[in-house]
C-alpha positions in Angstrom: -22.0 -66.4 199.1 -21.2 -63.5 196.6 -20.7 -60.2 198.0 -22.8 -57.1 196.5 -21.1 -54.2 194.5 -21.1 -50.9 195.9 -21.5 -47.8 195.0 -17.9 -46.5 193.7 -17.5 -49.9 191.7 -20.4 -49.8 190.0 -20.0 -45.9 189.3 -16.6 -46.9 187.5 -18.3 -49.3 185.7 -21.2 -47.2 184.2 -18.4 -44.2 183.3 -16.4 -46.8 181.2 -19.7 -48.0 179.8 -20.8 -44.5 179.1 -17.5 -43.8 176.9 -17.8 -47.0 175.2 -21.7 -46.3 173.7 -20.2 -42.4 173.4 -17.6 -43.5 171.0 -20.1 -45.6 169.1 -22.5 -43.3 168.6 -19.7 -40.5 167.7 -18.3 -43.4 165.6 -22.1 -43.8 163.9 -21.9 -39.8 163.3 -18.5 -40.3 161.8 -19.5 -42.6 159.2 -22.9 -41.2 158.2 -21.1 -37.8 157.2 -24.3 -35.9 158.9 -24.5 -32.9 161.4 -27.0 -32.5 163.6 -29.5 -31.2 161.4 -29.6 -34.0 159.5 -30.7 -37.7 159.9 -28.7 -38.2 163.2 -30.4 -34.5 164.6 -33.3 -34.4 166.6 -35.4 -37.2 167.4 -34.2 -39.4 165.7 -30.3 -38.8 167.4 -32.2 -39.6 170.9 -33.9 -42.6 169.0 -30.4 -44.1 167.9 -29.1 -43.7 171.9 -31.8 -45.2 173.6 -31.4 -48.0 171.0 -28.0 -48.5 171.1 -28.3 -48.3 174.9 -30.6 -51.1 175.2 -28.5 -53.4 172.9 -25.1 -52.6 174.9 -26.4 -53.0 178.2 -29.5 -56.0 177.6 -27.5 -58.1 175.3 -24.2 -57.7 177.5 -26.3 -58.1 180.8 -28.3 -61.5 179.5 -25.5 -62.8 177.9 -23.4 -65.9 179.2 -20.6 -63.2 180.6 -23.5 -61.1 182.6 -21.9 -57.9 182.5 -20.9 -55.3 179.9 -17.4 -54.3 179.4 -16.9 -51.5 181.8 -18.4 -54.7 184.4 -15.9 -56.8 183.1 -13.6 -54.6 183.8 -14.5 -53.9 187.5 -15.4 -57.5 188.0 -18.9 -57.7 188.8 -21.3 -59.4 186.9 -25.8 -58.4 187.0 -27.7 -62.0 188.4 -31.7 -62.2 189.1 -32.2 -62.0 193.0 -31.6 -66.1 192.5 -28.1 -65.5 191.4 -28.9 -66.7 187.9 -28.3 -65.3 184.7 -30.9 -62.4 183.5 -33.2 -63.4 180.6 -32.7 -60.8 177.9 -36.3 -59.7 178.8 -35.4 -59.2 182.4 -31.9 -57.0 180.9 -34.3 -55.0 179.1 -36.7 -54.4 181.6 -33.4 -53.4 183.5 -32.4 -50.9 181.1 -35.9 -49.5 180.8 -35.6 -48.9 184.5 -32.4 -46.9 184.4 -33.7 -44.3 182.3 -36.8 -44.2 185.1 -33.6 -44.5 187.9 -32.2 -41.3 185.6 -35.3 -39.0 186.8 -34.3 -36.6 188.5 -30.2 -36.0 188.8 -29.5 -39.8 188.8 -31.5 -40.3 192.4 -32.6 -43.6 191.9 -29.0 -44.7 191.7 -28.2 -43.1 195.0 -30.4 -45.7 196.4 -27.3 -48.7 196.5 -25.6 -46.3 199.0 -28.4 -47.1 201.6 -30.1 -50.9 200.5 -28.9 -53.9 202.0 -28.5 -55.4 198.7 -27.2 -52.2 197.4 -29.7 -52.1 194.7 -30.6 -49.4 193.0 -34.0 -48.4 192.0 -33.8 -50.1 188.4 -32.3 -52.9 190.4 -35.1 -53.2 192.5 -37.9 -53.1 189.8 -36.3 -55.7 187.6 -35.5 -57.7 190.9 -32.0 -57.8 189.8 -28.7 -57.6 191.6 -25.0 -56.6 191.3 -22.2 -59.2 192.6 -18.4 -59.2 192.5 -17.9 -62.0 190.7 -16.4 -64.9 191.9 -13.4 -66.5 190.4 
C-alpha cells in the first residue's frame, strides 16, 4: 500500500513548483519587452498566472507521470482516492481548489498536518490524494 506525503515533502514540492511558473512568467515579461503598465499590468498580469497555473499543475497532474516537476523531484505523485491517475478535469478541479485552499494565509493547506490521509482542503474537494511513489 502506498504511503501518503506529508506536510514538509509536499511544502518542498510546491516551493520548486512556485520558482518554476515564477521564472516562466518573469521569462513571458522578458520577452514581451512590457512593464507593468502595459499588456502584462493589471488584470490581465493576474489573468496570465492563474492561466499558466492551471496548465502547470492540471496538465502535469493528469498526465501519465502524475506529478509536476517539483513532485518529481520529491517523489510523490497526485492519484484519485482509487489510486488512479487524475482525469485532466479532476487536475483542474484540483487547481481551482488551491486557490479556495489559498483563502486565508494558506489554511486549507494546514489541513495535511491533522487528516489521516493528509489531505489538504483542495485535496479533499477534488477527492484526490498525495502518495510517495513507489518504485
Amino acid at each position: 500500500m502506498s504511503r501518503y506525503s506529508g506536510f514538509p515533502r509536499r511544502l518542498i514540492a510546491s516551493i520548486i513548483d512556485f520558482f518554476i511558473i515564477l521564472i516562466f512568467v518573469a521569462f513571458i515579461q522578458f520577452v514581451s519587452g512590457m512593464k507593468e503598465e502595459g499588456i502584462l499590468g493589471g488584470y490581465f498580469f493576474y489573468l496570465l498566472v492563474l492561466l499558466l497555473g492551471w496548465a502547470y499543475f492540471a496538465l502535469q497532474e493528469s498526465s501519465s507521470r502524475q506529478a509536476t516537476v517539483g513532485k518529481q523531484a520529491m517523489n510523490i505523485i497526485v492519484t484519485d482516492l482509487e489510486g488512479k491517475r487524475l482525469s485532466l478535469a479532476r487536475a483542474s478541479l484540483r487547481y481551482a481548489a488551491k486557490i479556495i485552499a489559498a483563502i486565508p494565509v494558506f489554511i486549507g493547506f494546514l489541513l495535511i498536518l491533522f487528516t489521516e490521509k493528509k489531505q489538504g482542503l483542495h485535496d479533499i474537494l477534488a477527492k484526490t490524494l498525495v502518495l510517495i511513489r513507489e518504485d
